[in-house]
GUBA-177298 format. One line per field, with one value per residue (C-alpha): residue number from 1; x, y, z. Coordinates in nm, 2 decimals. Layout:
// GUBA-177298
kemar [NUM,...]
xx [X,...]
yy [Y,...]
zz [Z,...]
//
This chain:
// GUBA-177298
kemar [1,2,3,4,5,6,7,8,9,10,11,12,13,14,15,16,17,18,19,20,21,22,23,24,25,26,27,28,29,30,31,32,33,34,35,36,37,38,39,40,41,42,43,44,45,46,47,48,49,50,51,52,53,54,55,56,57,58,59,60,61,62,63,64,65,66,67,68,69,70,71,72,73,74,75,76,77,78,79,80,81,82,83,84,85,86,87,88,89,90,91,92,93,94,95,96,97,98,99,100,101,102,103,104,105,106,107,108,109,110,111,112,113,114,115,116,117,118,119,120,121,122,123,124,125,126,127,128,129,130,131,132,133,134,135,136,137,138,139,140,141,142,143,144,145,146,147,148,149,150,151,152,153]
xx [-0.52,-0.86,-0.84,-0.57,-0.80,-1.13,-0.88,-0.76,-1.13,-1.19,-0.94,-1.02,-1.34,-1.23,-0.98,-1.33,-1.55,-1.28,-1.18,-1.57,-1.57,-1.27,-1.44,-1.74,-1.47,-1.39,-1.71,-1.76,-1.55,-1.58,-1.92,-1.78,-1.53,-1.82,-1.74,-2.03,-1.93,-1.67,-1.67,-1.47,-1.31,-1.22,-1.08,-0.90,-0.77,-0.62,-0.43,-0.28,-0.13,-0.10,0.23,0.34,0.27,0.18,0.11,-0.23,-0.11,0.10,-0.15,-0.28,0.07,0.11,-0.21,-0.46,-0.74,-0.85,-0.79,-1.11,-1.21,-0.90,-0.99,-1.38,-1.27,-0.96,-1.25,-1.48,-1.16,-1.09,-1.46,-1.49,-1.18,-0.95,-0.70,-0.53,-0.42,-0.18,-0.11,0.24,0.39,0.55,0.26,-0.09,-0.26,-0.02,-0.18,-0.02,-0.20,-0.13,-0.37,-0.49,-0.54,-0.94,-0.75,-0.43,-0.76,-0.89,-0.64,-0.54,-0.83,-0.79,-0.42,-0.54,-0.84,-0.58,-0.39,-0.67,-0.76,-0.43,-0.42,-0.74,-0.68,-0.32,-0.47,-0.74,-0.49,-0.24,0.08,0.17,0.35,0.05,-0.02,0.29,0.26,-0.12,0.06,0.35,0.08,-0.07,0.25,0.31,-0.04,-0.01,0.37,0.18,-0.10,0.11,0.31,0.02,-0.12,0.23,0.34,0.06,0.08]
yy [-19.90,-19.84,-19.69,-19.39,-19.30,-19.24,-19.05,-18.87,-18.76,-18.66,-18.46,-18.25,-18.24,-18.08,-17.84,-17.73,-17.67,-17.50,-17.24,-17.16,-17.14,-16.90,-16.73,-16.71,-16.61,-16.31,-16.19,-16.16,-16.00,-15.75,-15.67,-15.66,-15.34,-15.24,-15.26,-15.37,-15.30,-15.63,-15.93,-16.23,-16.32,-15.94,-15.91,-16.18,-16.05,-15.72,-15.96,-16.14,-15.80,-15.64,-15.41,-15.47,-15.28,-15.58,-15.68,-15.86,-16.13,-16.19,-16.28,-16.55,-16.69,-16.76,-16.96,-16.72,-16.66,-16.75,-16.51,-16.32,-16.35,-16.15,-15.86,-15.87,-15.80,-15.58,-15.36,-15.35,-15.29,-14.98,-14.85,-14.87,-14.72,-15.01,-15.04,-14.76,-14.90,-14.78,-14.92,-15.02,-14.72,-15.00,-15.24,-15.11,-15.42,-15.50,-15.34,-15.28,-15.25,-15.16,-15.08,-14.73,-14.62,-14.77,-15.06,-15.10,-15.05,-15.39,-15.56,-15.46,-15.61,-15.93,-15.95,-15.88,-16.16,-16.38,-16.35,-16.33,-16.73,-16.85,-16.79,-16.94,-17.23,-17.34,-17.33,-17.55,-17.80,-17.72,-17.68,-17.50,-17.78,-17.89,-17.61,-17.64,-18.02,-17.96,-17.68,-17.90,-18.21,-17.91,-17.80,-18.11,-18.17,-17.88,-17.96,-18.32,-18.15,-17.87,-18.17,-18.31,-18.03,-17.99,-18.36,-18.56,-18.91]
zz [-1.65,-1.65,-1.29,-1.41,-1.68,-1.46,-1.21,-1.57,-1.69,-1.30,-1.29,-1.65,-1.54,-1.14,-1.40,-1.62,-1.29,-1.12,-1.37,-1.41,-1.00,-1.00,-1.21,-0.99,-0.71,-0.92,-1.02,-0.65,-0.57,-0.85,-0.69,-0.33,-0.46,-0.67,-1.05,-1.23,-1.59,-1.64,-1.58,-1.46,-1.75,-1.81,-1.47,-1.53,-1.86,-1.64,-1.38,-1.62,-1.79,-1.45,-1.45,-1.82,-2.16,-2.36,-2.75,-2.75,-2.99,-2.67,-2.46,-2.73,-2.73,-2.36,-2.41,-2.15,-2.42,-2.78,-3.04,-3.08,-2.72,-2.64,-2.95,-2.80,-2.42,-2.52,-2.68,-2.38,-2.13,-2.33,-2.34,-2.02,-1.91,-1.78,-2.07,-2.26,-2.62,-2.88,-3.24,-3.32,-3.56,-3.81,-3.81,-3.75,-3.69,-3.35,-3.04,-2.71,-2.39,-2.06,-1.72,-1.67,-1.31,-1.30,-1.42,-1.10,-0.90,-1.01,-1.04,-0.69,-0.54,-0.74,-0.62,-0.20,-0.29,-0.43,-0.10,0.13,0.00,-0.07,0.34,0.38,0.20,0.31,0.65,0.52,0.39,0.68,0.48,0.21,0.02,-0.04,-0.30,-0.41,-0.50,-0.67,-0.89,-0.98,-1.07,-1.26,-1.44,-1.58,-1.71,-1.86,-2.03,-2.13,-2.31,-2.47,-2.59,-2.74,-2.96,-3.07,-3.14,-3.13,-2.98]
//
């Protein structure tokens, strides 16, 4: 037993380091296409609504980001030109978002990067099963902890 939960605390740990390194990845890259003004976590914030016009609250809800991190970054994204925003007619405090041109620009780049490793590193690993097994391991760690915060033990 003991041996599962040193692989267990490994394994958070590798998740914690690895999100931080991605991170690292994109702020990289945001300097090799030359934006300067966001930063990782705000990049990430304009993959992850990409194409769609989205509710803010919805982006709390599909777990990406905390509440006020999302308000904070939705702010600076419109400052600076990435995000156009529009309050709902029938409820003022919902906002929706979607990307503005500067914004398909970025998220562009992220989406070639994203490619441009996923090659690298299938050929690294030699098969692409093999990122398709770590992101089912994944999946379910995820399903186990979601289960957690809702049900406890």
């Amino acid at each position: 037993m003991f041996q599962v939960s040193k692989e267990y605390i490994q394994l958070t740990l590798l998740i914690e380091r690895l999100h931080r390194r991605f991170l690292d990845v994109l702020r990289t890259e945001l300097k090799r296409i030359g934006v300067r003004d966001i930063n990782g976590v705000q990049a990430l914030v304009l993959a992850n609504i990409g194409d769609e016009e989205i509710v803010i609250r919805d982006l709390v809800e599909r777990g990406y980001y905390q509440g006020s991190n999302v308000s904070y970054n939705n702010k600076k994204l419109t400052d600076y030109g990435y995000l156009d925003q529009e309050r709902a007619q029938h409820d003022k405090r919902s906002v929706t978002v979607k990307l503005t041109d500067k914004g398909r620009q970025v998220v562009t780049g992220i989406r070639e990067l994203e490619e441009k490793n996923g090659i690298k590193y299938a050929d690294a690993v030699g098969e692409v099963g093999a990122i398709s097994h770590a992101t089912d391991v994944l999946r379910k760690l995820e399903r186990t902890w979601d289960e957690y915060t809702r049900y406890g033990d």
